[in-house]
N, C-alpha and C positions, 0 to 999 in steps of 0.2 A: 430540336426535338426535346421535350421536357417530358420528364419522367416524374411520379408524386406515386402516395399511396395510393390513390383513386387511379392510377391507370399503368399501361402496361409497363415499367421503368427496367431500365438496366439495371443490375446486380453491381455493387460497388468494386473497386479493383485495390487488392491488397500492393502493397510495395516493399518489397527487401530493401537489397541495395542498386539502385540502379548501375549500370554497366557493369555489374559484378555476378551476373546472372550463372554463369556457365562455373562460378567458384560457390554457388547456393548451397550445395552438397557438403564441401567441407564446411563451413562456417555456420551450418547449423550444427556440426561435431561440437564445435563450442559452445553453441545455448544447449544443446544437448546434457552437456557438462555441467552449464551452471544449474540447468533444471533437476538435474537430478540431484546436487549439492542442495537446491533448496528443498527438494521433495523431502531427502534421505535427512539433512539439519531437521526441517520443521517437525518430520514426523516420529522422528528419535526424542527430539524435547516434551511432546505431547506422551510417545509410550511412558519416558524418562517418570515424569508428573503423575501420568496416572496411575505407574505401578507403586513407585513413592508414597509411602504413609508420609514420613517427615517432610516430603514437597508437598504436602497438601495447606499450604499457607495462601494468603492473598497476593501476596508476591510471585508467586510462581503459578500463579490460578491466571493470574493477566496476565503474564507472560505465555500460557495454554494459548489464550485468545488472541494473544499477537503472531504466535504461530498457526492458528487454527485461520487467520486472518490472509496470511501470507499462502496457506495453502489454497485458497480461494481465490487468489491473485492468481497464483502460476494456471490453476487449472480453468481459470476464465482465460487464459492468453496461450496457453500453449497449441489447442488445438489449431487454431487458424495456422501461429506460426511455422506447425510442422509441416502442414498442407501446403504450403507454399514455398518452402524452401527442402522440402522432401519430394511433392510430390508436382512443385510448380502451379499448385492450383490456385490463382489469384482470386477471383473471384469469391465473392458472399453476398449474401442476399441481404435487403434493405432491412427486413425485419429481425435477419438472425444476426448481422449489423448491430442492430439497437440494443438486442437483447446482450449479446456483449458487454457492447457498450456501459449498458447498465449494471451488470454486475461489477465490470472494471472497476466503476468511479463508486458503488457500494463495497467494496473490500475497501479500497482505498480510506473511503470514509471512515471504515469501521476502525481502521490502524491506526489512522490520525484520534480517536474518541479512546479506542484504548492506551496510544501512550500517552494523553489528558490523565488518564484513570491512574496508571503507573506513577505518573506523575505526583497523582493526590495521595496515593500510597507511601508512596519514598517521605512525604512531607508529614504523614499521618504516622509513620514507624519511629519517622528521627524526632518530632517534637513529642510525641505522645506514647511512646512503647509499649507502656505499660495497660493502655486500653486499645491498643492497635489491634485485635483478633476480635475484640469487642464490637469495635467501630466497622470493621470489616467482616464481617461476620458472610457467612457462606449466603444464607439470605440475600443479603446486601448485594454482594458480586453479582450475584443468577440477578437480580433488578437492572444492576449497573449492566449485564450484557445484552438483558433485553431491550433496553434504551436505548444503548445502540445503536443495535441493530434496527428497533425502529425507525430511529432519527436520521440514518443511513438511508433506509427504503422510502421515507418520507420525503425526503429533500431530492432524492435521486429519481424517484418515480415520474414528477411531472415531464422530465427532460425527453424522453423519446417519444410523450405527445406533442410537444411542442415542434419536436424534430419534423412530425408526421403532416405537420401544417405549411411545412415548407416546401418548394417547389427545387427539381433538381433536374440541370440542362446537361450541356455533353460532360463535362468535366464530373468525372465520377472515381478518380485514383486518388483512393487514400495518403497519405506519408507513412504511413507504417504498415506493419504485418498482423494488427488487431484495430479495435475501432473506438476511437474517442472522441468525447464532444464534440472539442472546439476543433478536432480533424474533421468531422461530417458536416457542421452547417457552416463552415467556410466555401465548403461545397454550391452550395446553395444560390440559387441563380436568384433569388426573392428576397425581402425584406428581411433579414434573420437578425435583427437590430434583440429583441426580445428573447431569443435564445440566448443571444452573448451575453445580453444584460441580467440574466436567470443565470448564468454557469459564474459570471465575475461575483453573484448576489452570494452563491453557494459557497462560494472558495471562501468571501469575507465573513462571511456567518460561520462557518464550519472548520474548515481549516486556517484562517485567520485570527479568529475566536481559542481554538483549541492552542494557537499556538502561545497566544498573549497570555492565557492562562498556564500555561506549562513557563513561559516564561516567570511568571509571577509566585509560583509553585516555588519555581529553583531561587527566589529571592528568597522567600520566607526558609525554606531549608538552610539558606547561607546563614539567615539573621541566626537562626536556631544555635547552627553549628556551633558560631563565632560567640556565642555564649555558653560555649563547652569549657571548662578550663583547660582539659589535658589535652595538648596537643595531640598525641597518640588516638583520644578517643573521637577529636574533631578529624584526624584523617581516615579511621576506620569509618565515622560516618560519612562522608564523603563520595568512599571507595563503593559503597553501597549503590550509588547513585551512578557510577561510571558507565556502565551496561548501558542504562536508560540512557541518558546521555548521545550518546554514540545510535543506540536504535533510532534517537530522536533526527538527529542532524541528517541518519541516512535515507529518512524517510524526506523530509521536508525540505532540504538542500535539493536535490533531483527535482521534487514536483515544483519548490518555486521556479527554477530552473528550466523546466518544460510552458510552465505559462507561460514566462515571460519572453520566451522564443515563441511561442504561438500567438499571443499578443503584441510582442512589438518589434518583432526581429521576423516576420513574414518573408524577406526577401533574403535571407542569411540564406546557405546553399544546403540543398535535400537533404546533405550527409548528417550537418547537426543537429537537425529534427529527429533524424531518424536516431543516429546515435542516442540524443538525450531521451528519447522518447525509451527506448532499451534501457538504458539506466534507470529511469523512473521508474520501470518495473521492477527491473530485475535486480537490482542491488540491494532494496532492502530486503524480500525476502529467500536471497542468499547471504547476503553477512550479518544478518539478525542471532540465527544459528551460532554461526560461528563467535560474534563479538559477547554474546552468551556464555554459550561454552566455554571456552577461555576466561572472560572475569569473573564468573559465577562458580566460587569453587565447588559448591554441594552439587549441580549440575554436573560438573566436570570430576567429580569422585563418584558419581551413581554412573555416569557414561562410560570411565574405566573400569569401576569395580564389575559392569554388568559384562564388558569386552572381554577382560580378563578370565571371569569363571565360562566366556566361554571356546 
């Protein structure tokens, strides 16, 4: 029986944990837990910013958008998640599927482009500081977010037509509790030679790209530094850099992570799919907050000073 868009097709089937069904209730206590930690981090650093005259800088304007980024992650995945391990409802429909889908791998994008930008920042503060406000000017950022975000919707757009041209037979259960590419047209009883080859085109253009450049970024920051004389003032610039850092690795560590089991580890067992596919979400936009908070003292004096008076 083969199901497509042109005719009548099954709804696709979400997946928790298999055999662990009857323990679904408590185990979502704990995404529960991280969801709110990253609701309650991201959207504290965003009031934090925008009540902030003195956070009104470039550095903490990308930083809004890597929060504002993350909170488009959580609320493109939670709902499926809780419906299914709340209220056991697997099922989603092929279209609301995609649309998912599509937003997933659009935040996703958007995170990878903004810590590129953090990136150019950190390198634009330490070599040049003195025209860094110049260079970054509020202008500039509103450009740098709308690029983005276009470049995000631009590259991500073609994929759920492409999805929509392929044909789908019994096998219709997801690996996970939300909906991604290279989970849906593995599905696919057809030819899907041209999706994989479109989603592998995307990673290398996009988050391959982004990442070589962030790599290239923290060279020339190093070159910079190391022609600091005072020791003191090459580890204060540094220390500047540690946050990014850390956002970076928790971001791109997990996703290369999840490709590379979805590409070449197909037959490794449900658990670690599923597992890693939950960390590629959910770890950056809960420890983004926190690894923030903590190395960013101006952050972390507006977040106490604002608890205290109250």
């Amino acid at each position: 029986m083969v199901f497509s868009n042109e005719s009548n097709y099954r709804p696709f089937l979400l997946t928790g944990f298999p055999g662990l069904e009857d323990s679904h209730p408590l185990i979502s206590i704990l995404f529960c837990v991280l969801y709110l930690i990253a609701l309650m981090g991201n959207i504290t650093i965003l009031v934090v910013i925008r009540v902030e005259q003195s956070l009104h800088a470039p550095m903490y304007i990308f930083l809004s958008m890597l929060a504002a980024s993350d909170l488009g992650l959580c609320a493109a995945t939670l709902p499926t998640l809780l419906m299914l391990f709340w209220f056991n409802i697997r099922e989603i429909d092929f279209d609301g599927c995609l649309t998912q889908m599509f937003f997933i791998h659009v935040f996703s994008l958007m995170e990878s482009g903004i810590l590129l930008t953090m990136a150019f920042d950190r390198y634009v503060a330490i070599s040049n500081p003195l025209r860094y406000t110049n260079i970054l000017t509020n202008s500039t950022i509103a450009k740098i977010g709308v690029g983005l975000l276009l470049r995000a919707v631009a590259v991500i757009f073609p994929g759920p037509f492409l999805i929509k041209q392929l044909k789908f037979c019994k096998a219709n259960v997801l690996s996970h509790s939300y909906c991604l590419h290279p989970d849906i047209i593995k599905l696919a009883c057809s030819d899907h030679r041209i999706s994989s080859i479109y989603g592998l085109i995307i990673i290398l253009i996009t988050f391959g790209v982004d990442s070589v450049l962030i790599l290239l970024s923290y060279v020339k920051i190093l070159i910079t530094v190391l022609g600091i004389a005072s020791r003191a003032e090459q580890f204060k610039a540094l220390n500047t850099c540690v946050s990014h850092i850390c956002a970076v690795l928790l971001v791109y560590i997990p996703m290369l992570g999840v490709s590379i089991i979805h590409r070449f580890a197909k037959h490794a067992p449900p658990v670690v799919h599923i597992i890693m596919g939950y960390v590629y979400l959910l770890i950056p936009p809960v420890l983004n907050p926190v690894v923030y908070c903590i190395k960013t003292r101006e952050i972390r004096t507006r977040i106490l000073g604002n608890l205290l008076k109250v």
